[in-house]
C-alpha positions in Angstrom: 95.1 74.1 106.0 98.1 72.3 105.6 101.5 73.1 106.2 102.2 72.8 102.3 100.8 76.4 102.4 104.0 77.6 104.2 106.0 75.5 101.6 104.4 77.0 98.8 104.7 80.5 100.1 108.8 79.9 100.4 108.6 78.1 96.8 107.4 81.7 95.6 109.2 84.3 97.6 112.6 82.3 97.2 111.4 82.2 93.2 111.7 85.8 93.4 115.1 85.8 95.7 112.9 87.5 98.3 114.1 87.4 102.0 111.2 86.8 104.4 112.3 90.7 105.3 110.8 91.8 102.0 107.7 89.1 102.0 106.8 91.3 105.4 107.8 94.6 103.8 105.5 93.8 101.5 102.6 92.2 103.3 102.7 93.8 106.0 103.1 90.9 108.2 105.7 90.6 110.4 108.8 88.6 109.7 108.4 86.1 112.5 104.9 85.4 111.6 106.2 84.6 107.9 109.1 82.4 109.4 106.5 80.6 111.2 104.0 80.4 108.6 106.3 78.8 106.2 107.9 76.4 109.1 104.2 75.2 109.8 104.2 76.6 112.7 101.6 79.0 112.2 98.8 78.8 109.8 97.6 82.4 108.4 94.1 84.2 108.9 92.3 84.4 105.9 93.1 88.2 105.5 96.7 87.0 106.0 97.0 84.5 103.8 95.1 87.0 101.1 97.5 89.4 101.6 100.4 87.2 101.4 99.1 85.9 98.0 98.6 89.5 97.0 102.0 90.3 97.8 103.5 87.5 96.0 101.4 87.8 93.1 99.4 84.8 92.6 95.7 83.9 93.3 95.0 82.8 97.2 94.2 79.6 95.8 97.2 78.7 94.3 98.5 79.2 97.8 96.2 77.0 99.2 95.3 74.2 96.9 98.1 71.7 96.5 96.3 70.7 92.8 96.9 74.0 91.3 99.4 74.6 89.5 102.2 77.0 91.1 103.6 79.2 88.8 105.7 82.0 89.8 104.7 85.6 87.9 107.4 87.4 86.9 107.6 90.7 88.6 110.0 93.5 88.9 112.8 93.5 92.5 111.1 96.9 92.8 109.0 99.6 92.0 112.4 101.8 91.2 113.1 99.5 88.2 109.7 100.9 86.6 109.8 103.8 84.3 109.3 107.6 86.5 106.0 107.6 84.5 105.0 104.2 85.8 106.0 104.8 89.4 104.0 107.9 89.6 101.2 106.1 88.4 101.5 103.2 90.5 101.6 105.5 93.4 98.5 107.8 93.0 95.5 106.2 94.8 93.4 107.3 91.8 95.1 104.3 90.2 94.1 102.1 92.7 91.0 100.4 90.3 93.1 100.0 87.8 95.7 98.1 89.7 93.0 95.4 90.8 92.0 95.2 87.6 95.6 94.1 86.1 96.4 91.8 89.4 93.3 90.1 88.4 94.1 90.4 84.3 97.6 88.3 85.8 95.1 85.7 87.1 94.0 84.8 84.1 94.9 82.0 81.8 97.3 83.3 78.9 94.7 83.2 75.8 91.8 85.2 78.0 94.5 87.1 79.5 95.6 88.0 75.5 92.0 88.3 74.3 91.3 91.0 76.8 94.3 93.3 75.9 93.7 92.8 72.6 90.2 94.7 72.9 92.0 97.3 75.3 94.4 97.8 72.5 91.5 98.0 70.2 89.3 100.0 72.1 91.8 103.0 73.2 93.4 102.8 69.1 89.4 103.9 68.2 89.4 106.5 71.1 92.3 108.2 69.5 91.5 107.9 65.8 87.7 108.7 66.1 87.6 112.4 66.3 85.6 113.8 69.7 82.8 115.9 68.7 82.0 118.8 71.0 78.4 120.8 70.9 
């Protein structure tokens, strides 16, 4: 690993007008391992660096691989901004699968990333038009 890992992590949390307060905050890392991990002082573990990228919202290997392409998500300053439904939801472990499932729907190039909500869409519309029957 290079230090261009460090560089890129900056790129993204100052993308997002982050302080390297909320990157920890968020991680879970402390702040002066994230100062020195984007100084290239430090290089991350691999469950750091994962949970770095996780935080930030992008693939490990966009952190990683200077040929990918870096592309910031957008993303919301906080989980406040979210409807009360939404922050319920986002907050009840039972929601946890689901999560994963979107962070890695983000992943996604834009036409899969389209297809699939398209069949969600399609798939709950029949699950509320097709009439349940019960024995």
């Amino acid at each position: 690993m290079n230090d261009a890992f460090g560089k890129r992590v900056r790129r993204l949390r100052l993308d997002r007008d982050w302080s390297q307060q909320e990157l920890s905050l968020r991680s879970g890392i402390s702040t002066p391992h994230i100062s020195s991990i984007e100084r290239g002082k430090r290089f991350p573990s691999l469950e750091y660096a994962k949970r770095i990228a996780d935080a930030l919202g992008v693939a490990l290997v966009a952190l990683c691989d200077d040929a990918s392409e870096l592309r910031s998500p957008k993303m919301r300053g906080s989980a406040e901004e979210l409807p009360l439904y939404l922050q319920n939801f986002v907050l009840n472990e039972e929601a946890t699968p689901y999560l994963e499932v979107a962070h890695q729907m983000s992943q996604l190039p834009k036409e899969d990333a389209d297809l699939l909500s398209l069949v969600i869409g399609l798939l709950v519309k029949r699950r509320y038009e097709t009439p349940v029957l019960t024995p």
